[in-house]
C-alpha positions, 0 to 999 in steps of 0.5 A, a space after each residue: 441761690 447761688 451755684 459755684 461748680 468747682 474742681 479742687 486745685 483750680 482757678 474756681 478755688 478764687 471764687 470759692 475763696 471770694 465767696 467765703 468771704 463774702 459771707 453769702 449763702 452758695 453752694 459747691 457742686 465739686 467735679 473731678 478734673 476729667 473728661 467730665 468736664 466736657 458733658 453736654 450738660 457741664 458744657 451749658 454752664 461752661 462752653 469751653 469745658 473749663 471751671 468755674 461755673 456760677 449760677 445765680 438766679 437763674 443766669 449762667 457765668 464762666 471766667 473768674 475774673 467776670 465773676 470776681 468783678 460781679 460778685 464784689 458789685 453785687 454784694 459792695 458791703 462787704 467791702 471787697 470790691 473798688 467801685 466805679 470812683 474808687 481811689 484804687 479802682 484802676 489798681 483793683 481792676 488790674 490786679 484782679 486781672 493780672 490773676 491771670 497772667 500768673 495762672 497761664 504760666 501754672 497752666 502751661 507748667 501743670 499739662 508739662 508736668 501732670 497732663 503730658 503722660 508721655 515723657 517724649 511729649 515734655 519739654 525741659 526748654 518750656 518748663 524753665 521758660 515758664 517757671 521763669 515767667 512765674 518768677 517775673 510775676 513774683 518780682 512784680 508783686 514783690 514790687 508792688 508791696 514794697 514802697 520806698 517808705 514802708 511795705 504795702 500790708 496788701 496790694 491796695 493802700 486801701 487794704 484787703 480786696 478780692 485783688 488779694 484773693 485772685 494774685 492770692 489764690 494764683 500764687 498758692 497755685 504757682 508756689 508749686 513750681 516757682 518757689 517765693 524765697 527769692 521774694 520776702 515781702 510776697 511771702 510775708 504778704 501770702 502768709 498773711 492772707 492765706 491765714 484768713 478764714 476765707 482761704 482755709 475754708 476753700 483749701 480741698 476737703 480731705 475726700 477731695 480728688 486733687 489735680 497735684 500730687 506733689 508740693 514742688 514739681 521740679 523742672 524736668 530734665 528730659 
């Protein structure tokens, strides 16, 4: 059996979306987005307090990279995955990263605007450099799916693979704070994938407790 702790809004959404994928059986324990998080029994699943949390017969994974990566070398039927001698592995392997670097920008941006409750603790400097850095993310992977010939349909040549579900999931994220106008192929790219099934079955429930209660965060002028 496999676990996934989860928190609706967050980086576990990609292996939520991942696994739905994937079409496995798991099941989703749900957590709020609190101090919860840093219970002795949630801290031996996930030692920084952070989520996602997978179990899976009987072993224990944090970060959502290891997991994206695992998961597609665990089940490569599905065709996800670039394995070991793949064409496109190096390119799997970084973009599946480069999730990341898009998600500490959303980070940085969701403590400015939602964590900080003191206005005299925000700062608009620091909202502008992020939402900026969020942009530079954009222009790479406005980049990566336009060629001089045509446009990539996915950031592989290869097709869809869990790279598009990690960048995916981490720009629906950041959409809330830099906006894809400016990026036509991304957006085009976004909408395609974000109609899958797989997406819209990791979307929050409407019982869920939700981290952003808007769906633009403006940067704040002090």
């Amino acid at each position: 059996m496999i676990t996934l702790h989860h928190v609706p809004q967050s980086r576990s959404m990609r292996v939520l979306w991942l696994l739905h994928e994937l079409d496995v059986d798991f099941q989703v324990v749900e957590h709020a987005f609190d101090k919860s998080l840093r219970a002795p029994e949630f801290l031996s699943l996930s030692p920084a307090g952070r989520v996602p949390a997978l179990e899976i017969e009987g072993e224990r994974m944090f970060e959502s990279g290891a997991m994206v990566e695992y998961l597609c070398e665990r089940f490569p039927e599905a065709g996800l995955g670039r394995l070991p001698g793949s064409m496109d592995r190096m390119a799997w392997l970084v973009w599946v990263h480069f999730a990341e670097t898009v998600s500490q920008h959303v980070a940085a941006l969701t403590q400015q605007h939602i964590m900080l409750y003191e206005d005299s603790m925000r700062s608009p400097i620091v909202m502008k450099l992020e939402a900026a850095r969020i942009r530079k993310c954009y222009e790479a992977i406005e980049a990566r799916l336009s060629t001089p010939l045509e446009n990539r349909d996915y950031l592989l040549t290869g097709g869809f693979s869990a790279c598009d579900i990690a960048v995916g999931q981490a720009v629906y994220m950041a959409r809330r704070f830099a906006r894809l106008e400016e990026f036509p192929e991304t957006g085009k790219w976004f909408e395609r994938i974000t109609e899958r099934e797989g997406f819209q079955a990791s979307l929050p429930r409407a019982e869920s407790s939700l981290i952003y209660e808007q769906d633009f965060y403006e940067v704040w002028d002090g």
